[in-house]
C-alpha positions in Angstrom: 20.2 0.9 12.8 18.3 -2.6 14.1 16.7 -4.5 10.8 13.5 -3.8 11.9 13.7 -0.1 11.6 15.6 -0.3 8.0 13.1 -2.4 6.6 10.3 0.0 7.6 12.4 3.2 6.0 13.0 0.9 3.0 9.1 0.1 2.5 8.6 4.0 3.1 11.3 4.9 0.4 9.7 2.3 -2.1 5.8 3.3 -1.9 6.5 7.3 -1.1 6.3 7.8 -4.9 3.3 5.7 -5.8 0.6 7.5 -4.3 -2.6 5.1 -6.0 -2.6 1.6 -3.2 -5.0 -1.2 -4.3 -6.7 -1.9 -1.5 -8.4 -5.3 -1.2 -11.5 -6.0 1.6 -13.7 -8.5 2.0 -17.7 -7.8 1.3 -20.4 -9.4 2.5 -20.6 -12.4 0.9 -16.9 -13.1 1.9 -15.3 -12.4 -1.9 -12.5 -10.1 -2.5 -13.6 -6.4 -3.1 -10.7 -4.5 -4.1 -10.5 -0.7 -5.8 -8.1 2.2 -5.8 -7.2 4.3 -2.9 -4.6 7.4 -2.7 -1.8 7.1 -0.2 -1.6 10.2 2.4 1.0 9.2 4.7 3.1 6.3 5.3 4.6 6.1 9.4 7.2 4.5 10.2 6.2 2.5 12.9 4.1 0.6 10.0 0.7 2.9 9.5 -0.9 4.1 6.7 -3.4 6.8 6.1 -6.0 7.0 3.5 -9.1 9.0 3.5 -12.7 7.4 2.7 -16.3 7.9 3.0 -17.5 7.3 6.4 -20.8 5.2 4.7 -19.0 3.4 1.8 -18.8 0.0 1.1 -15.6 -0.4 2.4 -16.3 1.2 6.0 -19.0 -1.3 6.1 -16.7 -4.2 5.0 -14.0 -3.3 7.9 -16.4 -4.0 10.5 -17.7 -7.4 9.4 -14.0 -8.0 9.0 -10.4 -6.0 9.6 -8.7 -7.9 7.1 -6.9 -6.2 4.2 -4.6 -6.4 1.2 -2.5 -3.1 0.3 -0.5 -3.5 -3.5 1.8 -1.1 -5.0 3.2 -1.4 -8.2 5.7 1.1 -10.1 6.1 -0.9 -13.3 8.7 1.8 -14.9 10.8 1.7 -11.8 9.9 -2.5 -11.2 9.0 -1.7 -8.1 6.2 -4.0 -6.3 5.2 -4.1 -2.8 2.1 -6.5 -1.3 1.0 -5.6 2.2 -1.4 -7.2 4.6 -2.7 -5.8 7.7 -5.5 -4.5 9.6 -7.5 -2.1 9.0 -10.0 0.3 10.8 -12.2 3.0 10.2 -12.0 6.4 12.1 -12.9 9.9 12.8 -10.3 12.2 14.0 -10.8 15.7 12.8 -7.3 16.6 14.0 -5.6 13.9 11.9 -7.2 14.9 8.9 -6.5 18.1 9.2 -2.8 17.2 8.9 -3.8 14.8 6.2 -5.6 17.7 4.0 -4.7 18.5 0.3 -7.0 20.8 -1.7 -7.3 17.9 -4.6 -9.3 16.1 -1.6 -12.1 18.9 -1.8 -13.6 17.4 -4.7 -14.5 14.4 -2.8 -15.5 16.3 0.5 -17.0 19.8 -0.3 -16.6 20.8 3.4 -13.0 20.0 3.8 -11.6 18.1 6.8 -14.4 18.4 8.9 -17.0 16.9 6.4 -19.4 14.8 8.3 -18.7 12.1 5.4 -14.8 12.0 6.0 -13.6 9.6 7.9 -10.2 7.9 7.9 -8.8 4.6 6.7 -5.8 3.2 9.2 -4.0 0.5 7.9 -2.0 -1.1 10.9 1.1 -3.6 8.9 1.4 -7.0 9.7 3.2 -8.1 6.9 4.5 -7.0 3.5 6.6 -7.9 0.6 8.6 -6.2 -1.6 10.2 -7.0 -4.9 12.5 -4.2 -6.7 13.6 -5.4 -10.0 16.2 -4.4 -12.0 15.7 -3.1 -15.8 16.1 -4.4 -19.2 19.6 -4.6 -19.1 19.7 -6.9 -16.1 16.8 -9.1 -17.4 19.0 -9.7 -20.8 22.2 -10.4 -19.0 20.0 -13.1 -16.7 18.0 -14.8 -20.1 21.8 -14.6 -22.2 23.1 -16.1 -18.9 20.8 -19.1 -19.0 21.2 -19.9 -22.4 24.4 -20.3 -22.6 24.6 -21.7 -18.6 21.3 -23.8 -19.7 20.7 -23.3 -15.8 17.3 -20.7 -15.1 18.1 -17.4 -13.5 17.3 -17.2 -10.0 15.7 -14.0 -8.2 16.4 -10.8 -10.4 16.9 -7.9 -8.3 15.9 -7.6 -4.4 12.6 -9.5 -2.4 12.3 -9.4 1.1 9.5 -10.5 3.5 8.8 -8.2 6.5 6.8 -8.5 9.6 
């Protein structure tokens, strides 16, 4: 398997489970906006899917500027991720079919082909993760130091991917 392709299954593995993304735009006066957004599909070849109103603020934000910031964070597990990439604003009735989940109802009465719905495509340029280990690794590292008096370097896994 080449390095690109196990780096893409290992960012799949790592946000699969945290289904809440922070997604950051930028509004109109050029300042971060940034609020929650569930994860429906991760693809390989470095896509994601979210769902989102066709009229928010964020749909309006994405074409003024394609720019965006995805973070995942699983604090129990110390997982982290930081993704940037370009996003884009859609409607494909076929694709969110596929995408569908009743939860989503509550949000768009009329299902997948509400005239709101539209989809959020994240195209990755670049993310990050870092997978820490737990307590036990952390007390090793800071008894480590002490006695070493030299700092504990990088606890755990980070990698930079393109």
């Amino acid at each position: 398997m080449d390095a690109d392709r196990a780096d893409s299954e290992k960012l799949g593995k790592l946000i699969e489970h945290i289904k809440v993304a922070l997604l950051t735009t930028f509004d109109a006066e050029g300042q971060l906006h940034t609020r929650p957004l569930e994860t429906l599909q991760y693809e390989a070849n470095g896509t994601l899917w979210f769902f989102t109103d066709s009229h928010s603020p964020k749909s309006a934000e994405l074409q003024r500027d394609v720019r965006v910031s995805v973070g995942y964070a699983d604090p129990a597990k110390h997982i982290y991720v930081a993704i940037t990439g370009v996003g884009s604003v859609m409607r494909d009735e076929a694709k969110a079919a596929e995408l569908w989940t009743p939860g989503q109802r509550a949000w768009y009465p009329q299902g997948p082909t509400d005239e709101r719905l539209a989809l959020l495509r994240v195209h990755i340029e670049h993310a990050e993760y870092w997978f820490a280990p737990g307590r036990a690794s952390y007390a090793l590292a800071a008894a480590r130091a002490a006695i070493t008096g030299t700092p504990a370097t990088v606890l755990g896994e980070n990698r930079k991917m393109r």
